[in-house]
C-alpha angles and dihedrals in degrees: 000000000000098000083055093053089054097052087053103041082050090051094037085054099048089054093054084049098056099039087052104098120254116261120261111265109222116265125261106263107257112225120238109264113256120273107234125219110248108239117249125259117242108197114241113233119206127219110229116224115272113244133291083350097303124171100185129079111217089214100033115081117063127239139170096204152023150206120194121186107193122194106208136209116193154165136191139196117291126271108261119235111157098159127081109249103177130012122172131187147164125329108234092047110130077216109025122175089003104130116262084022109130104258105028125133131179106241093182127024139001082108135079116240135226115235084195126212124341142214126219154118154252148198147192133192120188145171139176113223093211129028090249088070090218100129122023138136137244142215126185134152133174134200127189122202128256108261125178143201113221118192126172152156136208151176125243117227095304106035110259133169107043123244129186147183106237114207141153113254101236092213098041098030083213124121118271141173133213107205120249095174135358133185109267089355114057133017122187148088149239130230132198123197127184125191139198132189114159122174144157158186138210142172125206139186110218127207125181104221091169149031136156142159136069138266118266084233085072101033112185098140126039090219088091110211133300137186134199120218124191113200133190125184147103143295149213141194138186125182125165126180141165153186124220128188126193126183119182114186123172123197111230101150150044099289122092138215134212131230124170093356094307134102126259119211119167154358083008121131128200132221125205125181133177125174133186114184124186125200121182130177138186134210131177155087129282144194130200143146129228123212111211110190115180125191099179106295098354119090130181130185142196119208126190131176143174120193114187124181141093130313106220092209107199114187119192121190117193119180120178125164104192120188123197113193113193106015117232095013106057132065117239118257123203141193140178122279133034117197100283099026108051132145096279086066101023108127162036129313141160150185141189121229140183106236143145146236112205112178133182129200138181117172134177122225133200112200088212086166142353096282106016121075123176122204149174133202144143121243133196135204135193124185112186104211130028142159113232123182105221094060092059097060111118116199097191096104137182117221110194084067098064141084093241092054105142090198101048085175093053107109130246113281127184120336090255134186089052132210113268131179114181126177132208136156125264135205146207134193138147144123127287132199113206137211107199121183117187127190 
């Protein structure tokens, strides 16, 4: 029986072996997570606000053309007029209102005068011939208006105080005075008016050499961003100017007056007029560069130009005396001459010179949109030779040529007033207030 039992205690034992779970094999080793690489800081720039608020960059929108409207303030260099036109002095004076006489004062001339401020315009058309604006081509032309200095003298009623004409007598080479009123005798007066246009018109080819600088929108350097253009064309100048004298004398007394070689008692009145007329103009060709600098919406530019050619000086004399004998009733007759315009000066006459135009610009712009800029700046012009009409007035006169002549049978003495054709420069400067459209 025992060797039985055994069997079974050996088989019983097998069984509880095999149903026992096996026992749990060691986990794999599990590897150490990846380390990963921190990302790398990129610094954050910051853009710093544009300028008074702007929202606009002057250099950052593309255009192929422009208009600019220009208001312009300006002012030129006075009106010459070197030589006395009118004196005046003390009844009772065996000379009186003759020059170096005690108690003569000039009343009109031996002074420039101011033509004061004026008014124009200009304008500017441009346009780029690719979208990298690197060649293109300009037009602009200005005008100012005509503006005039009027300066006169007259009597009251009963011809006080006196005027007079004061001249150089051309056989004699003395002072002398023609009367233009006189207490009791002559009333009257003289005016003397001086004018001044100037205007102009250019055309330019314009290159860009140089640029440099960022957009604000990338801001990277505080110095904002800047171009250099280079220009060639031609240019052209117009300035006109004269000198007008009027003198208006009426006969009430005693005392007579002479026309045409006969004597003028009253009512009569007398008419003299003397005119001087200038006329210059420029042609020629011109280089220059222009220096754009732009700072988000604000924009300032440098112009410089240098026009170089001929000056075509054109100077016209007029000289007229009219008498009308009875006022109202007669008709006016005229004849040639007056006291500083007689037939020894009366004319046209003209010369060509070699000059040259040099102008400098700087204007500040503001970007307010896209398309529409609006600017400020000051310009100044200088021209090298001109005619001008109240330096080529001669005072040295002989009488015996005019229409006023008191001795008709007196012979011809010296051909005075003489031609006479001085030259001098001439300038122009002022602000301007500009209007740009861009598209």
């Amino acid at each position: 029986m025992r060797p039985g039992l055994c069997a079974w205690l050996l088989l019983i034992g097998t069984a509880a072996l095999r149903a026992q779970p096996a026992p749990p094999t060691s986990p794999p080793p599990i590897a150490p997570p990846a380390v990963l690489a921190a990302p790398e800081l990129v610094p954050v720039v910051e853009t710093p606000p544009l300028p008074f608020g702007a929202t606009h960059e002057a250099l950052a929108y593309p255009y192929l053309g422009w208009l600019k409207m220009e208001a312009l303030l300006w002012w030129v260099k006075d009106g010459p007029l070197p030589e006395p036109l009118l004196t005046t002095g003390p009844v009772g004076e065996p000379d009186v209102a003759v020059l170096g006489t005690p108690g003569t004062r000039i009343v009109i001339g031996a002074e420039d005068q101011d033509y004061g401020t004026f008014f124009g315009g200009r304008w500017t058309w441009g346009t780029w011939f690719d979208p990298s604006r690197k060649c293109g081509l300009e037009v602009r032309g200005f005008t100012l208006e005509r503006r005039a200095v009027l300066l006169n003298a007259e009597s009251d009623a009963t011809g006080s105080p006196i005027l007079a004409r004061p001249f150089i007598d051309a056989t004699t080479g003395q002072e002398r005075r023609a009367f233009v009123t006189f207490p009791n005798d002559f009333v009257g007066g003289l005016g003397v008016t001086l004018s001044d246009h100037l205007w102009g018109i250019e055309t330019n080819l314009l290159v860009n050499v140089l640029a440099g600088g960022v957009p604000r929108q990338a801001r990277q350097c505080p110095w904002g961003e800047w171009r250099l253009g280079l220009l060639a064309g031609v240019r052209y100048l117009d300035l006109c100017e004269d000198l007008t004298i009027q003198q208006v004398t009426r006969l009430i007394g005693a005392r007579v007056a002479n026309f045409g070689g006969t004597v003028v008692t009253r009512p009569s009145i007398l008419f003299l007029s003397d005119g001087f007329a200038a006329r210059n103009q420029f042609y020629g060709g011109q280089v220059g560069g222009q220096l754009e600098w732009a700072h988000g919406a604000l924009a300032v530019e440098l112009l410089g130009k240098l026009a170089i050619g001929g000056c075509h000086e054109t100077l016209k004399i007029t000289g007229a005396t009219g008498l009308d004998r009875f006022p109202g009733f007669t008709s006016l007759q005229t004849l040639e001459g007056a006291l500083l315009a007689s037939p020894t000066n009366i004319g046209r006459q003209g010369t060509e010179r070699f000059c040259f135009v040099p102008e400098l610009g700087a204007t500040v712009g503001w970007q307010c949109s896209s398309h529409v800029r609006l600017s400020a700046g000051y310009s100044f012009m200088y021209w090298s030779r001109v005619v001008r009409p109240g330096d080529q007035m001669d005072r040295t006169v002989d009488l015996s040529r005019l229409p006023i002549n008191p001795n008709p049978n007196a012979p011809l003495g010296p051909e005075r007033p003489a031609r006479r054709f001085v030259e001098s420069d001439y300038w122009a400067q002022g602000l301007h207030f500009g209007f740009e459209v861009r598209y």
